[in-house]
Backbone bond lengths (Angstrom), bond angles and torsions (degrees), N, CA, C in turn:
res aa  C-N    CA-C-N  psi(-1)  N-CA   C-N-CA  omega(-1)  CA-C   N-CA-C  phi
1 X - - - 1.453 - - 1.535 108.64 -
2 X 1.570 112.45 124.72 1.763 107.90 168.21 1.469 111.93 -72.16
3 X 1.451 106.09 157.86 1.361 100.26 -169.95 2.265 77.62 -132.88
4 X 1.384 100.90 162.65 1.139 106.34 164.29 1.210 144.34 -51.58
5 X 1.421 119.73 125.61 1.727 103.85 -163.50 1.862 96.31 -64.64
6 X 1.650 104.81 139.68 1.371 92.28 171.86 1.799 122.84 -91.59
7 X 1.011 120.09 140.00 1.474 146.91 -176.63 1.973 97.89 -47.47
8 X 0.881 106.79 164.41 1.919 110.91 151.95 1.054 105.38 -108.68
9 X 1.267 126.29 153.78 1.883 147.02 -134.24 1.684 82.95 -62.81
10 X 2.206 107.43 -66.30 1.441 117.65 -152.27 1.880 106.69 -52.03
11 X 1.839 95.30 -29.32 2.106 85.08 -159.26 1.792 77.09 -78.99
12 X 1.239 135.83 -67.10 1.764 117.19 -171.68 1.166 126.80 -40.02
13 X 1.376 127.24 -19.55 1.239 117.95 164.63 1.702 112.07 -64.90
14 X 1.656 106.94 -52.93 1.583 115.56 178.14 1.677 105.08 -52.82
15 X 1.528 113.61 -40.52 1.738 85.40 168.80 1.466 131.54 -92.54
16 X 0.992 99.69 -17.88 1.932 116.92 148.82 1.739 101.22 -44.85
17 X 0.960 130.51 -43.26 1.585 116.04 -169.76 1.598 111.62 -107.97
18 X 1.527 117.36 -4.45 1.234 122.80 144.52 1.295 118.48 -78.40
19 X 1.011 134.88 -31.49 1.356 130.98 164.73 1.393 145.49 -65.61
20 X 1.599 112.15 -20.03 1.604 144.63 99.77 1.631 107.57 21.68
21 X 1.858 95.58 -82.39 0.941 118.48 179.43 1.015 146.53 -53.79
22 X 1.487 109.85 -29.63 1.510 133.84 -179.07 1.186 105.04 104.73
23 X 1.551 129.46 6.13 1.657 120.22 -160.58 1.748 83.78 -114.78
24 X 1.479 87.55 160.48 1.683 120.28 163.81 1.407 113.60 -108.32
25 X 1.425 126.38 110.13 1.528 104.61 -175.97 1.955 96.07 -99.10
26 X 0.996 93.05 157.47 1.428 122.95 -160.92 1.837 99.01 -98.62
27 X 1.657 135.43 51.15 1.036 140.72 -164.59 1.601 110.59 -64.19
28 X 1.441 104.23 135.64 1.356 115.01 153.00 1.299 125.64 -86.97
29 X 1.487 134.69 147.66 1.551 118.17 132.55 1.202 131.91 -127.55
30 X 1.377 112.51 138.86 1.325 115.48 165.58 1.267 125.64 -108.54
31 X 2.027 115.44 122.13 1.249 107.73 -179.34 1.090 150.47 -80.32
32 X 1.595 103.47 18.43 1.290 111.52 -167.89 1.761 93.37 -122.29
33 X 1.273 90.37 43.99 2.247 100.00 -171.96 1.212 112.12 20.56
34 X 1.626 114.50 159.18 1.151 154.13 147.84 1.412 140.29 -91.52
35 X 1.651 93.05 37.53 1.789 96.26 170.27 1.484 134.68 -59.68
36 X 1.213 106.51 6.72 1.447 81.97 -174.62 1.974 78.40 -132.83
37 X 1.526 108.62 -164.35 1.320 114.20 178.81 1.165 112.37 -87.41
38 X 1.902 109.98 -44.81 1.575 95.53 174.64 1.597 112.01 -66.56
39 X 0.649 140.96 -45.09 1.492 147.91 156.07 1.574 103.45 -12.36
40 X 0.890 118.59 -77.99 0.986 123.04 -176.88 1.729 132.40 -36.46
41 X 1.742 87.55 -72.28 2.071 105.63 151.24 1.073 127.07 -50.06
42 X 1.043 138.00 -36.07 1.809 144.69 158.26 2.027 95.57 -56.78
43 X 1.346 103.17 -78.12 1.565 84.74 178.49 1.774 142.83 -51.98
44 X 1.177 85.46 -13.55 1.762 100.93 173.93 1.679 109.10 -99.87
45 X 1.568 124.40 -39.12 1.121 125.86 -179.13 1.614 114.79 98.91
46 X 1.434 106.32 41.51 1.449 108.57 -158.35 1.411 104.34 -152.31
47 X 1.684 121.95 131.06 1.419 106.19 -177.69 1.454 131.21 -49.44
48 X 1.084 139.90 153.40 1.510 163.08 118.12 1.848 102.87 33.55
49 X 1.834 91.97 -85.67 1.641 92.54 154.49 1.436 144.32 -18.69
50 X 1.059 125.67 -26.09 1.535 145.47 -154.31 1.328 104.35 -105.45
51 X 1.314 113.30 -42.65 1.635 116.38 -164.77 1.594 95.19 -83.31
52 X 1.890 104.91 147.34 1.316 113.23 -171.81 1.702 77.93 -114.91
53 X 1.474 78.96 138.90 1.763 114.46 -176.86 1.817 87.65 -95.16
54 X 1.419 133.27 126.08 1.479 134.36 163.33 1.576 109.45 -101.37
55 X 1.278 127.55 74.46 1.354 118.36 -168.83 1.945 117.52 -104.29
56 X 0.917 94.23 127.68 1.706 96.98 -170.05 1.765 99.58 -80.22
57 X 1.101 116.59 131.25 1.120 128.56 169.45 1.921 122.74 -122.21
58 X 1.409 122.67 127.15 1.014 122.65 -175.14 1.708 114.64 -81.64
59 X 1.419 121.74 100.43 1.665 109.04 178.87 1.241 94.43 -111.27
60 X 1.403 119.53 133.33 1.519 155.23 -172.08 1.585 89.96 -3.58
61 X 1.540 88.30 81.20 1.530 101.66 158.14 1.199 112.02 113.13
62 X 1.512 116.34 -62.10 1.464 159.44 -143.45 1.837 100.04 -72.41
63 X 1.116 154.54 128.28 0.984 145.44 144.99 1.728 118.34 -86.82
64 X 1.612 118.42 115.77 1.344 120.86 179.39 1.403 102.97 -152.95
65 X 1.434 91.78 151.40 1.753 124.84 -165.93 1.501 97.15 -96.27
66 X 1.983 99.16 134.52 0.976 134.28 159.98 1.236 116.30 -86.84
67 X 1.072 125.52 122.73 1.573 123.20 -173.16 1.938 100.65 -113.63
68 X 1.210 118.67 79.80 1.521 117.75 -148.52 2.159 86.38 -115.64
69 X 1.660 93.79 146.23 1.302 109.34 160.60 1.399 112.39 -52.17
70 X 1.393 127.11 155.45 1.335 129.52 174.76 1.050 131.15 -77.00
71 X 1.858 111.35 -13.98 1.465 134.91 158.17 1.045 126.45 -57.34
72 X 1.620 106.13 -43.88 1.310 122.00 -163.82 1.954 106.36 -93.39
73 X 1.471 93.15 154.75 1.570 109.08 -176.82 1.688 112.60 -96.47
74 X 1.459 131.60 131.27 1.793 94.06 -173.70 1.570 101.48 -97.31
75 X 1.486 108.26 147.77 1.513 127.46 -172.44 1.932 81.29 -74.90
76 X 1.563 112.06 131.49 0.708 105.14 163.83 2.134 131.02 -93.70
77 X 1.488 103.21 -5.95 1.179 128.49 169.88 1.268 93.48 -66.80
78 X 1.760 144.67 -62.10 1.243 135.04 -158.29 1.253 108.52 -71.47
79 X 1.292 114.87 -28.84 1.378 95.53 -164.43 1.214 99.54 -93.54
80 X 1.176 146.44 -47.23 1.610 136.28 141.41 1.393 119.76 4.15
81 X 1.695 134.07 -46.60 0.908 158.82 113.12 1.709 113.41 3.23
82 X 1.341 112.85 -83.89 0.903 117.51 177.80 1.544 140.39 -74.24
83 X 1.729 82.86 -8.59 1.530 78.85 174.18 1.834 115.17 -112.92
84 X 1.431 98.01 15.80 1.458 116.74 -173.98 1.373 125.41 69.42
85 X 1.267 104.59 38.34 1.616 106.36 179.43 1.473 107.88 -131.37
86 X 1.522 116.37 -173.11 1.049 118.10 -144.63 1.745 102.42 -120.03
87 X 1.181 132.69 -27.37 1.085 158.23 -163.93 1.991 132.58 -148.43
88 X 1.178 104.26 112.37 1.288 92.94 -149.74 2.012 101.71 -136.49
89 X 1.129 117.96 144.95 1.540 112.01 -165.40 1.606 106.33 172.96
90 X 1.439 116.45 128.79 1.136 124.29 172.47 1.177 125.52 0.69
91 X 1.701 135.43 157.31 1.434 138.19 171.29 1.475 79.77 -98.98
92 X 1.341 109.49 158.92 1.517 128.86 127.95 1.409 135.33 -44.68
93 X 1.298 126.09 172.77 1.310 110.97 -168.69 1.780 86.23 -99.90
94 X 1.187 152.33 -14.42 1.030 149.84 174.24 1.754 107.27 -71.55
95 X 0.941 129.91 -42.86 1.482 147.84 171.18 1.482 94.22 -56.78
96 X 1.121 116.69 -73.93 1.446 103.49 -164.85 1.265 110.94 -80.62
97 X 1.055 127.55 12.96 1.657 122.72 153.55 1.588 114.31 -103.17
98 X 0.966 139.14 -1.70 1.316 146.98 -143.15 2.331 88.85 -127.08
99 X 1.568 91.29 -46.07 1.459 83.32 -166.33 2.106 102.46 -103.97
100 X 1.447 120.11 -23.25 1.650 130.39 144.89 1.380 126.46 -80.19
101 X 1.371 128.41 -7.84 1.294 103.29 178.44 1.479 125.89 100.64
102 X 1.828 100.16 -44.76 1.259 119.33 -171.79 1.364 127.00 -116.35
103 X 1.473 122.61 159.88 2.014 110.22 -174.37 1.501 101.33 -78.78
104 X 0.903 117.67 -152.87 1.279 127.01 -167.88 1.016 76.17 -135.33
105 X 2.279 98.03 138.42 1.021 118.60 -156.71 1.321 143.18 94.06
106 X 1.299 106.01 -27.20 1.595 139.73 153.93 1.143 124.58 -117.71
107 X 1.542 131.61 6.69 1.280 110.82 -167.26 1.910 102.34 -84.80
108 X 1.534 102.92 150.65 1.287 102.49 164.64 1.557 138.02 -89.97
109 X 0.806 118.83 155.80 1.619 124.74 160.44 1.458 112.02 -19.09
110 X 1.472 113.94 -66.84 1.559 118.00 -165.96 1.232 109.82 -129.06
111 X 1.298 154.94 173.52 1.549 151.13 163.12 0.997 89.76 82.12
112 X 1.504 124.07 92.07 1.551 140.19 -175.71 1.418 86.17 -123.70
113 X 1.264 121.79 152.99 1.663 140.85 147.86 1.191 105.52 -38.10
114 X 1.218 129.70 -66.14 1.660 140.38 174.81 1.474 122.21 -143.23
115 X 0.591 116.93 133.69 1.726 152.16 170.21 1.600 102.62 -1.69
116 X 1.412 121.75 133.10 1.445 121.32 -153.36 1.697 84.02 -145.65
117 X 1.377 126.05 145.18 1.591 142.20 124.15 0.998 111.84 -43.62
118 X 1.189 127.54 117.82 1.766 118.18 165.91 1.303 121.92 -129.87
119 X 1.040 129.88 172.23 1.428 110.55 -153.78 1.954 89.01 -158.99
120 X 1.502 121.19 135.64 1.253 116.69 -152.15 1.770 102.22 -122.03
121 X 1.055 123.25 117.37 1.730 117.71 145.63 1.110 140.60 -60.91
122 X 1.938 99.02 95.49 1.154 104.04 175.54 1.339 131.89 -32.94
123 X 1.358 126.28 -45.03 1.488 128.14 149.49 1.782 122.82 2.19
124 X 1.182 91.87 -51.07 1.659 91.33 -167.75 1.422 98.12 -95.80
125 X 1.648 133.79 21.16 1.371 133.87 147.57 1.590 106.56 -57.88
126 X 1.124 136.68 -55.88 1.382 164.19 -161.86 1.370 101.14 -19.70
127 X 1.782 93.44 -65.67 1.902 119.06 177.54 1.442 110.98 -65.80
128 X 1.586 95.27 137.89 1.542 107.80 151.66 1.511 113.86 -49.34
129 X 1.310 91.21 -45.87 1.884 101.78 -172.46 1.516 119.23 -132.71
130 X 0.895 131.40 135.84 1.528 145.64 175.76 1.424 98.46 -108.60
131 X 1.333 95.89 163.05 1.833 127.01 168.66 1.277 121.51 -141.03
132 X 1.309 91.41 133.45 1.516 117.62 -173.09 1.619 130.24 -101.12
133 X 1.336 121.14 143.25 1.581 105.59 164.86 1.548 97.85 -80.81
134 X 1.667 96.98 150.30 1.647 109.55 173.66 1.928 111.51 -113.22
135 X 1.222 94.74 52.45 1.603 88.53 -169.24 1.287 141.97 125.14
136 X 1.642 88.36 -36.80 1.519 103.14 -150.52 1.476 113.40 -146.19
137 X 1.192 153.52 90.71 1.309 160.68 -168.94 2.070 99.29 -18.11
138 X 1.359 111.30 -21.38 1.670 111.83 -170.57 1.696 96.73 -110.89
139 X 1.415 122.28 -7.85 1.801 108.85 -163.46 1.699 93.03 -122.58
140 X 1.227 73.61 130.05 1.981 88.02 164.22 1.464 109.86 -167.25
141 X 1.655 102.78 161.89 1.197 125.96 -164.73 1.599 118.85 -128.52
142 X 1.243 103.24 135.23 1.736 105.64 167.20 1.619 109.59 -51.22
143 X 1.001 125.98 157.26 2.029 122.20 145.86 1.863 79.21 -157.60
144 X 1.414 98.38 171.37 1.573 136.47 126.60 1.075 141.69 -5.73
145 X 0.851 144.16 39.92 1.879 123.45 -162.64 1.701 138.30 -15.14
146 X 1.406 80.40 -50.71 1.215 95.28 158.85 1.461 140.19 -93.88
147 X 1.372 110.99 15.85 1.631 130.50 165.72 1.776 99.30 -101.66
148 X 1.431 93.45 -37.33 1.501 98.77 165.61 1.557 118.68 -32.06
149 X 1.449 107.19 -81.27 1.247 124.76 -161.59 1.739 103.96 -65.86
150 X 1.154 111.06 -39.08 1.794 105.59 166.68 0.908 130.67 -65.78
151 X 1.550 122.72 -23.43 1.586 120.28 163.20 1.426 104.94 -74.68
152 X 1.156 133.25 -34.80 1.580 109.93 -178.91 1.320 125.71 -138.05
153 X 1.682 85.23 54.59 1.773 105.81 154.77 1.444 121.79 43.74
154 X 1.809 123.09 14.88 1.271 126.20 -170.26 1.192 93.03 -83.61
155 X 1.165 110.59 -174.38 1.621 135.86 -154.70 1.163 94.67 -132.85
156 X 1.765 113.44 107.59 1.613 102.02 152.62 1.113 134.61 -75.55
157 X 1.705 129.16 112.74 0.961 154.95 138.04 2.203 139.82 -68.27
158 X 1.295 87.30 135.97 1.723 74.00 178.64 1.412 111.28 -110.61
159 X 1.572 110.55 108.44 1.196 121.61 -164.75 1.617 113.10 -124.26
160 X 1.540 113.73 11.26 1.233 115.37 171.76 1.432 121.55 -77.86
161 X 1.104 104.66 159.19 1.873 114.60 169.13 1.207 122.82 -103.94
């Protein structure tokens, strides 16, 4: 009897919280990962643009997700800006596993450990389809953009440079 291939904890949680949703995500993997964006678009076959960048950023205090095109760079003044604070600069890689769940490089869109601000690039309205990390520096998924942005309640903002 086959039994299901099993998932790693971080991508089942991400389809555990698509499923939430009502969605099925349709996962890839690649084993030779997709950390970075071009990385990513070369392994999927899809421009640069498309890939959602999940980047945790620390504003005075505050830990919140950039949900940025793969083209795009995030202004870190805007989003500081936008998220009403005063001071604003990278998480650690301990931070963003501690407050997502996931390493850097894998973190996803949605199915965080705990509860994140997020804040969205309009940019990745553009696409029919975006790509996502699912967890895991090797798993990702097609969605929507705009199924995107309704599953995780970010705020579109334009915070690129």
């Amino acid at each position: 009897m086959d039994r299901p291939a099993q998932h790693p904890k971080g991508v089942q949680r991400v389809l555990d919280a698509a499923s939430g949703h009502g969605l099925t995500l349709d996962l890839v993997e690649y084993p030779d990962g997709t950390r970075t964006a071009v990385d990513a678009a070369a392994a999927v076959g899809c421009h640069v643009g498309q890939i959602v960048k999940s980047l945790i950023f620390e504003v005075d205090g505050e830990l919140v997700l950039a949900l940025t095109s793969g083209a795009n760079q995030v202004d870190t003044d805007a989003l500081t800006r936008a998220a009403g604070g005063v001071q604003c600069g990278r998480a650690n890689a301990d931070q963003v596993r501690e407050t997502t769940g996931f390493a850097i490089g894998g973190v996803a869109p949605f199915g965080h450990a705990t509860a994140v601000r997020s804040f969205f690039d309009p940019a990745l309205l553009a696409h029919a389809t975006v790509w996502a990390a699912a967890g895991t520096p090797r798993h990702v998924f097609p969605i929507d953009p705009h199924t995107l942005l309704a599953i995780t309640g970010a705020t579109p903002t334009d915070f690129s440079a």
